[in-house]
C-alpha positions as CSV (number, residue, x, y, z in Angstrom):
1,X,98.0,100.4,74.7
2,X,99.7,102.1,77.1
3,X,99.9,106.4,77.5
4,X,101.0,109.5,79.4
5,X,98.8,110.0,82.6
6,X,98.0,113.7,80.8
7,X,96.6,111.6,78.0
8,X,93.9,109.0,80.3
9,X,90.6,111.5,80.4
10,X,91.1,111.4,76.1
11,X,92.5,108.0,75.7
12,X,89.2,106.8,78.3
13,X,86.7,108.3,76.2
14,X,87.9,106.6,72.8
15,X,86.8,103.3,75.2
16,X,83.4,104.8,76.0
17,X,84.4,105.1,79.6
18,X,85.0,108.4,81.8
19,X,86.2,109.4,85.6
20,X,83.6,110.0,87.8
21,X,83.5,112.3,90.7
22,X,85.9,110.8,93.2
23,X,88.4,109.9,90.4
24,X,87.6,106.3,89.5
25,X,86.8,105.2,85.5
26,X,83.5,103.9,84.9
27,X,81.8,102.7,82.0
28,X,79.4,104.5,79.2
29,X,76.3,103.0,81.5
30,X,77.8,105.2,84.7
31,X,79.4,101.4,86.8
32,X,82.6,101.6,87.8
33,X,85.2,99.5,85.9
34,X,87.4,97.1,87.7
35,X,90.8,95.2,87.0
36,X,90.7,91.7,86.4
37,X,91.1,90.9,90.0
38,X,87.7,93.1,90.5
39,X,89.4,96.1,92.0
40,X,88.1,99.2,91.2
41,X,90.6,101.7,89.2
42,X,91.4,104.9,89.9
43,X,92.1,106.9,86.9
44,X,95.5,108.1,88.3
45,X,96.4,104.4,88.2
46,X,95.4,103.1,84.7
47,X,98.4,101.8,83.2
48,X,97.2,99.4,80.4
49,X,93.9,99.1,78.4
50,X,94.7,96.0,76.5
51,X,94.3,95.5,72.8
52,X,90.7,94.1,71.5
53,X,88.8,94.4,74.3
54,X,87.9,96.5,77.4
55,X,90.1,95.0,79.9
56,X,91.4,97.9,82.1
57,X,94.8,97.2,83.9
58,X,96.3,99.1,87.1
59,X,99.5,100.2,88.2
60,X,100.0,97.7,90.8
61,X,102.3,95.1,90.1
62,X,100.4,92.4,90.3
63,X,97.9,93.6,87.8
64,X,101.1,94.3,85.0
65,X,102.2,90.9,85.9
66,X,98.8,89.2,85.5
67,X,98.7,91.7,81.8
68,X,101.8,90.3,80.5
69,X,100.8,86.1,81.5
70,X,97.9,86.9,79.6
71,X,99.7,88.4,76.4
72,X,102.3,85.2,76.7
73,X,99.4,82.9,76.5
């Protein structure tokens, strides 16, 4: 799924998660989420929740690459 920045506080809370104080999504139990390389993500830089799970993706380029090996696989 992939959204307007306006739309991440709404499209966040359909996944259970939220932006804490300093900006960053956590989860329903309050722990940060991280990308799948185990970086923390700033709201501001959510680009891609993927389909089926809860597997939060960055803007950093590495991250959409890493996204789109996975969905070829």
């Amino acid at each position: 799924m992939t959204f307007e920045p306006d739309a991440t506080e709404h499209i966040l809370a359909s996944f259970g998660a939220s932006i804490d104080n300093e900006g960053y999504v956590v989860d329903d139990s309050g722990e940060r989420v991280t990308n799948p390389d185990g970086e923390e993500i700033k709201a501001e830089n959510v680009a891609i929740i993927e389909e089926g799970s809860t597997i939060f993706v960055d803007d950093n380029f590495d991250s959409l690459v890493k996204h789109v090996e996975r969905q070829r696989s």
